[in-house]
C-alpha positions as CSV (number, residue, x, y, z in Angstrom):
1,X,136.2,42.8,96.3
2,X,132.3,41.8,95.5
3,X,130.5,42.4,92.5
4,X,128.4,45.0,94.0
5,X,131.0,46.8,95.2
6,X,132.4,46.5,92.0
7,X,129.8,47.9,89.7
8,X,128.7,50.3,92.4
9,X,132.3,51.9,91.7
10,X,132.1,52.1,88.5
11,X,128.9,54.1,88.2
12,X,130.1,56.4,90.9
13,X,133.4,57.0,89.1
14,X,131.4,57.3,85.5
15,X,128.8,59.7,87.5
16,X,131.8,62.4,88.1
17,X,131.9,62.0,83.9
18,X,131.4,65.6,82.5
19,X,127.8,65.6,80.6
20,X,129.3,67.6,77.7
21,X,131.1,64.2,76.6
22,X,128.4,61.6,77.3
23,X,129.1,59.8,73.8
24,X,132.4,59.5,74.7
25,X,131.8,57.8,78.1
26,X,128.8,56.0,76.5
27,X,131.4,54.6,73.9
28,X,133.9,53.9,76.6
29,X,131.2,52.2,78.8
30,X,129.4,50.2,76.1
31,X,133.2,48.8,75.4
32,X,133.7,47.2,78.7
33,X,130.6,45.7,79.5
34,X,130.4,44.1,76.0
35,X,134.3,42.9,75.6
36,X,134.8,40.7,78.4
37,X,138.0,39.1,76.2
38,X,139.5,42.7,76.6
39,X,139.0,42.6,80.4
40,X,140.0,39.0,81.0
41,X,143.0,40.6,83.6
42,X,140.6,42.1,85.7
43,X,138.7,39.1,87.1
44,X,136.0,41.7,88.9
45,X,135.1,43.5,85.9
46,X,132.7,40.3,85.1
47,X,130.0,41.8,86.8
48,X,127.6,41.2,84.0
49,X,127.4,37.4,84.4
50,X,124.6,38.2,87.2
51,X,121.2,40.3,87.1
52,X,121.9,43.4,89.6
53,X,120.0,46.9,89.9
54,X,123.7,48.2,89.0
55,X,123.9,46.3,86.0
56,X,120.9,47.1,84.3
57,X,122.1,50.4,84.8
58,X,125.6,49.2,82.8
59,X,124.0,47.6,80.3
60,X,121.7,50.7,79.2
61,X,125.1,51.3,77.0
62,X,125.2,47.5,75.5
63,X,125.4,47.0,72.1
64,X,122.7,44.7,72.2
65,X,119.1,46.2,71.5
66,X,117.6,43.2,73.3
67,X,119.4,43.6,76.3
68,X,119.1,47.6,76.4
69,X,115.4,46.6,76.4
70,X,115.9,44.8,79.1
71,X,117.6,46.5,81.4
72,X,115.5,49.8,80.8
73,X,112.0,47.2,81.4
74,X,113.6,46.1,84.7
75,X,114.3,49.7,86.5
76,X,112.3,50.6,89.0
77,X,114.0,52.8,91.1
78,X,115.5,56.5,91.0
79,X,119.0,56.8,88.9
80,X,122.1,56.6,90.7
81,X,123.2,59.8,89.4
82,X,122.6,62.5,86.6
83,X,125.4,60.8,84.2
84,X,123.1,57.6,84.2
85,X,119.6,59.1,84.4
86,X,121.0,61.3,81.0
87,X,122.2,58.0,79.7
88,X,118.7,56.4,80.0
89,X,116.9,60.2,78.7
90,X,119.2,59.6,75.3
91,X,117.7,56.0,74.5
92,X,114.6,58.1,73.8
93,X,116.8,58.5,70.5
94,X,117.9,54.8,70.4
95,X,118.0,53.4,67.1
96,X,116.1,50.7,68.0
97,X,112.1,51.4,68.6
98,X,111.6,48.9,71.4
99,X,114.4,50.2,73.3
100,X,112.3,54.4,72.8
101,X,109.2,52.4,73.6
102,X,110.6,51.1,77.0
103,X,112.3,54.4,78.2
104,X,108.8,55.9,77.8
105,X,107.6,53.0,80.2
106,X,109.6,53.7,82.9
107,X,111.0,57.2,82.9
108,X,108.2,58.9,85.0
109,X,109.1,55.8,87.5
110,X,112.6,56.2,87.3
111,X,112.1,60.6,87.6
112,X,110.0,60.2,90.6
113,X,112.4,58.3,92.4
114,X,115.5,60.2,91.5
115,X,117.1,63.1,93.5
116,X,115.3,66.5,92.1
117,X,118.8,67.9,91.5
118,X,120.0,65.0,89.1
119,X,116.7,65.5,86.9
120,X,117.1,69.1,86.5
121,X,120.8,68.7,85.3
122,X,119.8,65.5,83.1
123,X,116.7,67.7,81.9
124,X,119.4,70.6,81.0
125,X,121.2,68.3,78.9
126,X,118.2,66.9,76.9
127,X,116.4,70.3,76.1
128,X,119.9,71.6,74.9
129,X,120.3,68.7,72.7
130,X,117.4,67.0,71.8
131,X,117.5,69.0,68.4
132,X,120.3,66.8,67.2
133,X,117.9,63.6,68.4
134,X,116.6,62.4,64.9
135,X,114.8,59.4,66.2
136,X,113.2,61.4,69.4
137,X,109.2,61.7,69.2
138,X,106.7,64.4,69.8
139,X,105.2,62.5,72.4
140,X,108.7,61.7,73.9
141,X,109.5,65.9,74.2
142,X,106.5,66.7,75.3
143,X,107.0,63.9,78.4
144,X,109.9,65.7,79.0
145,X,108.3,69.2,79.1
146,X,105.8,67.8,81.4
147,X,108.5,66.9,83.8
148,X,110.6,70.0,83.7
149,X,107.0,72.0,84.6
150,X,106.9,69.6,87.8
151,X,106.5,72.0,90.7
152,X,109.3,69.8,92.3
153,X,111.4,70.6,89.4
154,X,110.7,74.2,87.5
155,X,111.9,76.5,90.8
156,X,115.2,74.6,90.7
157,X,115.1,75.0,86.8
158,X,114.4,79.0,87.2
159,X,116.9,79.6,89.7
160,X,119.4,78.2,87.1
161,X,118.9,79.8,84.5
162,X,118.8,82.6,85.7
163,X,121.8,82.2,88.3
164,X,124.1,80.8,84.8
165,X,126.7,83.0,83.4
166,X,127.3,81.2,80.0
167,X,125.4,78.3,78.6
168,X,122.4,77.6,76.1
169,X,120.0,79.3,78.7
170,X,118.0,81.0,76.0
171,X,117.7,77.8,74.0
172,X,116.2,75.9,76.9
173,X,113.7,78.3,78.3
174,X,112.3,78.4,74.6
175,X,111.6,74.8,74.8
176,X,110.1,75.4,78.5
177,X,107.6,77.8,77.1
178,X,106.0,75.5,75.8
179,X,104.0,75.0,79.1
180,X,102.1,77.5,81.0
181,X,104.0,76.7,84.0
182,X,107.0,78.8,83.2
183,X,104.9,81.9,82.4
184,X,104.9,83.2,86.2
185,X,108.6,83.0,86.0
186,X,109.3,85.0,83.1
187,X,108.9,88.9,85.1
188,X,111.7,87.1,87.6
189,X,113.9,85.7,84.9
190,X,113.9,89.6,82.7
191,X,114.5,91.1,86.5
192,X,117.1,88.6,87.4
193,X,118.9,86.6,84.6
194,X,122.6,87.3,84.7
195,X,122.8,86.4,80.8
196,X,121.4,89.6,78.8
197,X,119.9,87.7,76.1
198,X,118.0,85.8,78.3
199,X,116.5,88.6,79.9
200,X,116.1,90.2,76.4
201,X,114.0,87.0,75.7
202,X,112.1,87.3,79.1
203,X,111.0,91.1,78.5
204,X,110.2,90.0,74.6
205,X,107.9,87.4,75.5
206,X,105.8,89.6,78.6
207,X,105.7,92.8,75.7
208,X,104.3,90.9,73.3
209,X,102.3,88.5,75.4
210,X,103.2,85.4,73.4
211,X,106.0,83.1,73.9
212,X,107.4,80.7,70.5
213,X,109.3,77.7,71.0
214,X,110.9,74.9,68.4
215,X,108.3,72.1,67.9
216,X,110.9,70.2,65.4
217,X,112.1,70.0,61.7
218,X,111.1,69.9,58.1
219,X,113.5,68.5,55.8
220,X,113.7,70.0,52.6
221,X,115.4,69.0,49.1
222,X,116.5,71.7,47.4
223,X,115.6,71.9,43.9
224,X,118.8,73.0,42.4
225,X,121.2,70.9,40.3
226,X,123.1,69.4,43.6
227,X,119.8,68.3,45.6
228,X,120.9,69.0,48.7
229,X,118.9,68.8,52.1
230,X,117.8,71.4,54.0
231,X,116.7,71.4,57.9
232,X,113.7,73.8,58.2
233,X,112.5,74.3,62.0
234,X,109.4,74.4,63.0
235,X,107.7,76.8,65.9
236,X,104.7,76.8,67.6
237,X,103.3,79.7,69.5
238,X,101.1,80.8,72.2
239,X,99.3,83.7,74.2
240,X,100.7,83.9,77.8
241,X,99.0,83.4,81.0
242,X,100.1,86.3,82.8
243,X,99.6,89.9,81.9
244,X,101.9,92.6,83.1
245,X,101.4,96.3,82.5
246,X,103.1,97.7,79.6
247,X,104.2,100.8,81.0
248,X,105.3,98.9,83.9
249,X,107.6,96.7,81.6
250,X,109.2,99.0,79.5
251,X,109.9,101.3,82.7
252,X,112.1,98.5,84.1
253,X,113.3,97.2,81.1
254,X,114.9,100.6,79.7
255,X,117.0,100.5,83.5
256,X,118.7,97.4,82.6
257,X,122.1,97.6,82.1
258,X,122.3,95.7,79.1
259,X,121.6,96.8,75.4
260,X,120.6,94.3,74.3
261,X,117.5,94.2,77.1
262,X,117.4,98.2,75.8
263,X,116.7,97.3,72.3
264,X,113.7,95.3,72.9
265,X,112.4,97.9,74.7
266,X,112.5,100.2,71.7
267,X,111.2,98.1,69.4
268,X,108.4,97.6,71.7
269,X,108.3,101.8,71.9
270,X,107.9,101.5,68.2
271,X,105.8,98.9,68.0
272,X,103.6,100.5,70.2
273,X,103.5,104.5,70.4
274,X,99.6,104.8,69.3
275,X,98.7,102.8,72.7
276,X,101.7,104.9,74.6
277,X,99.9,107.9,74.0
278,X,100.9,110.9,76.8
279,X,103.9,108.6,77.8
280,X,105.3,107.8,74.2
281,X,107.5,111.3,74.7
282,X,109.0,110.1,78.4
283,X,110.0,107.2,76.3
284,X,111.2,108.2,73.3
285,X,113.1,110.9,75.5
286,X,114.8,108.3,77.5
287,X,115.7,106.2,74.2
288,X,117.2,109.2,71.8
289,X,119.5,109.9,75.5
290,X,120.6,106.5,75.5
291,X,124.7,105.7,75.3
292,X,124.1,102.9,72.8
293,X,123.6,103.8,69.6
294,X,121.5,101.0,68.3
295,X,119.1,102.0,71.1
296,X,119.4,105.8,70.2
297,X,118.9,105.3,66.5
298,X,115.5,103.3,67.4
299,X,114.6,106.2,69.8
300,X,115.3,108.8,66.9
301,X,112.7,106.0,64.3
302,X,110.1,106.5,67.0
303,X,110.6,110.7,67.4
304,X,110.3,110.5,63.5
305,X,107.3,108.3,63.5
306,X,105.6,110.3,66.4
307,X,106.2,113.2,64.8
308,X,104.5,112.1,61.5
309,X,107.2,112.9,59.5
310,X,107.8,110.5,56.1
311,X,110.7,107.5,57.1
312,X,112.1,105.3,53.9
């Protein structure tokens, strides 16, 4: 069997690798290429004694910095699958800054040329964990955001979220929002999202006209006796780009079958009754009728507040 046939196996059997384990697999990886003593009875694992576009690939889990370096300089081609192109996304959090400043060299090259369905799943994984990435830059995020809004991309990313039963759906759209691209999704997601609290989010954002995403962390000692370290997040926020009517919102968001979706609504009713004027009533109506009863007790706050009388 040849060398290229060789390590071209073994990045298709690592790309069938479930993401939700990459430092596992990453471990497993970075142990084979590095201990050739360990793999001395398997003569074709010594792929790495020759330069190959599948070995750079390999060695973008070496222990060495130097040749993680390397390897990342030398790609100039699309990923071989979403396991690898997520492998090459983490070394933005590399403990070694020559290794961050290469991946930011060559990922847009390496994106371009990768299939558009292996970025959005390697983009899914990033945004869900790039929270835990202490080493990860602003500049290195906002990269990232820039891709996801790619027009090649952000319909594929859409039609994800809001096709996903389970998953941190809500937690990456809020990173999205940080570009304008995303805003002329956000009436399709709160229509169409099959998780409620991603709709809720949807409707929130189009109410309010603003969307608010994490930006990163403060760390914070404590000044009590034990000192201890606390992780502050930070949030930015801005205006959107699209406007949809109000009325128009909460009409549709009060039909959706969730309460959660409901609640927002209210909240808004509240928020809101002085610019409701003649319609406030149709709403409040609908709210106070409602079967749950944290929507019903907001409906019976706005009747109350509508009504002028006194609420503690």
């Amino acid at each position: 069997m040849s060398e290229v046939r060789v390590l071209s196996d073994v990045i298709t059997t690592y790309g069938s690798r479930p993401l939700n384990n990459i430092d596992h697999w990453e471990r497993e990886l970075r142990y084979q290429v590095d201990n050739d003593s360990a793999l001395q009875s398997a003569a074709s694992w010594k792929f790495w004694r020759r330069e190959s576009v599948e070995k750079d690939w390999l060695n973008l889990c070496s222990w060495s910095g130097y040749q993680r370096e390397k390897s990342i300089l030398a790609l100039d081609s699309g990923a071989p699958n979403a396991f690898f192109l997520v492998v090459l996304l983490r070394r933005l959090n590399d403990w070694v800054p020559q290794v961050r400043c290469a991946t930011r060299k060559v990922i847009t090259t390496v994106v371009e040329s990768s299939r558009p369905q292996e970025v959005v799943e390697a983009l899914f994984y990033a945004l869900n964990h790039w929270s835990s990435w202490q080493r990860i830059e602003d500049e290195d995020r906002n990269l990232l955001r820039d891709i996801a809004a790619d027009v090649r991309f952000l319909p594929m990313i859409v039609e994800r979220l809001t096709t996903a039963t389970s998953g941190p759906q809500t937690l990456i759209l809020s990173q999205l929002m940080a570009r304008t691209a995303i805003d002329d999704s956000l009436l399709a997601i709160a229509q169409s999202a099959v998780v409620p609290s991603l709709r809720a989010m949807a409707y929130r954002c189009l109410l309010e006209r603003k969307v608010r995403w994490r930006s990163g962390s403060n760390l914070i000692v404590s000044k009590d006796y034990y000192r201890n370290i606390i992780v502050e997040p930070c949030y930015e926020s801005r205006d959107i780009s699209v406007k949809t009517p109000l009325i128009e919102l909460l009409h549709l968001g009060l039909e959706d079958k969730s309460s959660i979706v409901r609640r927002v609504i209210a909240q808004t009713v509240i928020r809101e009754l002085d610019i409701l004027g003649n319609e406030a009533q149709v709403f409040i109506t609908k709210l106070v009728g409602d079967s749950a009863p944290s929507v019903r007790e907001r409906g019976q706050f706005a009747q109350k507040k509508l009504a002028g009388e006194t609420i503690f």
